[in-house]
TORMARKOL-755123 format. One record per residue (C-alpha): residue in three letters; x, y, z. Coordinates in steps of 0.02 Angstrom, whole numbers, padded with zeros to 5 digits, always signed. Example, Ala and Ser with C-alpha at 12.3 -4.5 7.8 and 13.67 -1.06 7.14 Angstrom:
2
RODO:ALA:+00615:-00225:+00390
RODO:SER:+00684:-00053:+00357
This chain:
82
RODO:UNK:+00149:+00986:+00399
RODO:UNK:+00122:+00879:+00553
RODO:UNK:+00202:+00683:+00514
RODO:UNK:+00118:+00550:+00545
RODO:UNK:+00250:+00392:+00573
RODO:UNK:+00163:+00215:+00544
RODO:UNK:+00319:+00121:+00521
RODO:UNK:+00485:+00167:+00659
RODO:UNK:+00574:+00026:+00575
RODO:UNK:+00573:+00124:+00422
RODO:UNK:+00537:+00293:+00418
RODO:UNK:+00359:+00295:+00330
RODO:UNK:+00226:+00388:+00348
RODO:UNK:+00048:+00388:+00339
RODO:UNK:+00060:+00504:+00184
RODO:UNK:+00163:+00383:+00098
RODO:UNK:+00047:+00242:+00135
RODO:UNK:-00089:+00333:+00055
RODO:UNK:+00034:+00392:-00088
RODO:UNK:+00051:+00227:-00128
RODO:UNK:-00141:+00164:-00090
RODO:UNK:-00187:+00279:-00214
RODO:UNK:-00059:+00203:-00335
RODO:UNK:-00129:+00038:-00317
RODO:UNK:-00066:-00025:-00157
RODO:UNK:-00219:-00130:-00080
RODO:UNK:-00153:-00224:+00046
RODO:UNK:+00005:-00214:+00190
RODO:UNK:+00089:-00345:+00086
RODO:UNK:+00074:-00226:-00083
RODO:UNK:+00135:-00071:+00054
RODO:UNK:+00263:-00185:+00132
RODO:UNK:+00338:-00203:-00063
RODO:UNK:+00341:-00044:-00098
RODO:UNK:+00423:+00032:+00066
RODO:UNK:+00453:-00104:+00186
RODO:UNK:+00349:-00043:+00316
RODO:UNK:+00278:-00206:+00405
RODO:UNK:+00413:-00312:+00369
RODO:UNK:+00528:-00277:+00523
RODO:UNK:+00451:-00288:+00687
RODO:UNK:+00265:-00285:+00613
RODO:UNK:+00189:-00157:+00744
RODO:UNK:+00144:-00067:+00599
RODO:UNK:+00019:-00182:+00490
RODO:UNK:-00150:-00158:+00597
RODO:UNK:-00123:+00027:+00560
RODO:UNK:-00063:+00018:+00391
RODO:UNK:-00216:-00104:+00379
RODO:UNK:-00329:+00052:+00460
RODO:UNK:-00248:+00173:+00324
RODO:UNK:-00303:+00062:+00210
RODO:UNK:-00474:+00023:+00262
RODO:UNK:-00607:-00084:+00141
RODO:UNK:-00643:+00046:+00041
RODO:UNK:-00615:+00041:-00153
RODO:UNK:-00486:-00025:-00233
RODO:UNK:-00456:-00027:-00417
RODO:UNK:-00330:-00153:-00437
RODO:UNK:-00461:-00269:-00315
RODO:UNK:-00597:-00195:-00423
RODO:UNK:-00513:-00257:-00585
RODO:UNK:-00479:-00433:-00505
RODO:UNK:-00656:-00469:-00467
RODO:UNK:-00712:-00410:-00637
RODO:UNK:-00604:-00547:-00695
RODO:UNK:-00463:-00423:-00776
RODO:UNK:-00300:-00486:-00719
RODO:UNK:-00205:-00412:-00849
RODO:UNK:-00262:-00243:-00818
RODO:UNK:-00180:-00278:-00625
RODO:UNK:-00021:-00350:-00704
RODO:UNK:+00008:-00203:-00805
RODO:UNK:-00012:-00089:-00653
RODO:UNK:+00114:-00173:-00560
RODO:UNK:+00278:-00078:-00620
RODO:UNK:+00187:+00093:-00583
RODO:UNK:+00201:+00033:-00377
RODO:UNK:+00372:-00010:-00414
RODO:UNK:+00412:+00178:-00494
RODO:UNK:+00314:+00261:-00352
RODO:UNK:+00424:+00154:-00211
C-alpha cells in the first residue's frame, strides 16, 4: 500500500483523514482534534480541506436538520477513533 502523507508535522495520512471523515470528522478543525494534523506549520489544511471536499456530511447533515444532540452524542466516537 502506497502512503499518502498530508501532514509531515505529524505523520498522517490521507487514509487516516478519511478514517476519521467517515467517523464524523467534517472539517480540518474536527481532523486537527483528532490527529493534530494542521495545527503545526498548517501546510497541510488546503489538502486536508481537498480530502474533505463538500460532499456529505452527517454530523453537518444533523446540524442543519436542527439535531444538535444527535452531533453531541457523536462526539466521543472521534475521540475513540483518534
Amino acid at each position: 500500500m502506497n502512503r499518502v502523507y498530508v501532514c509531515s508535522c505529524f505523520g498522517i495520512t490521507d487514509e487516516q483523514v478519511k478514517e476519521h471523515a467517515a467517523a464524523g470528522a467534517c472539517t480540518p478543525r474536527q481532523i486537527a482534534s483528532a490527529t493534530k494534523a494542521g495545527t503545526d506549520c498548517g501546510s497541510c489544511v488546503r489538502t486536508i480541506q481537498g480530502i474533505l471536499g463538500r460532499g456529505a456530511c452527517p454530523r453537518r447533515e444533523l446540524l442543519d436538520q436542527g439535531e444538535t444532540g444527535a452531533v453531541l452524542a457523536a462526539a466521543p466516537r472521534l475521540a475513540e477513533a483518534a
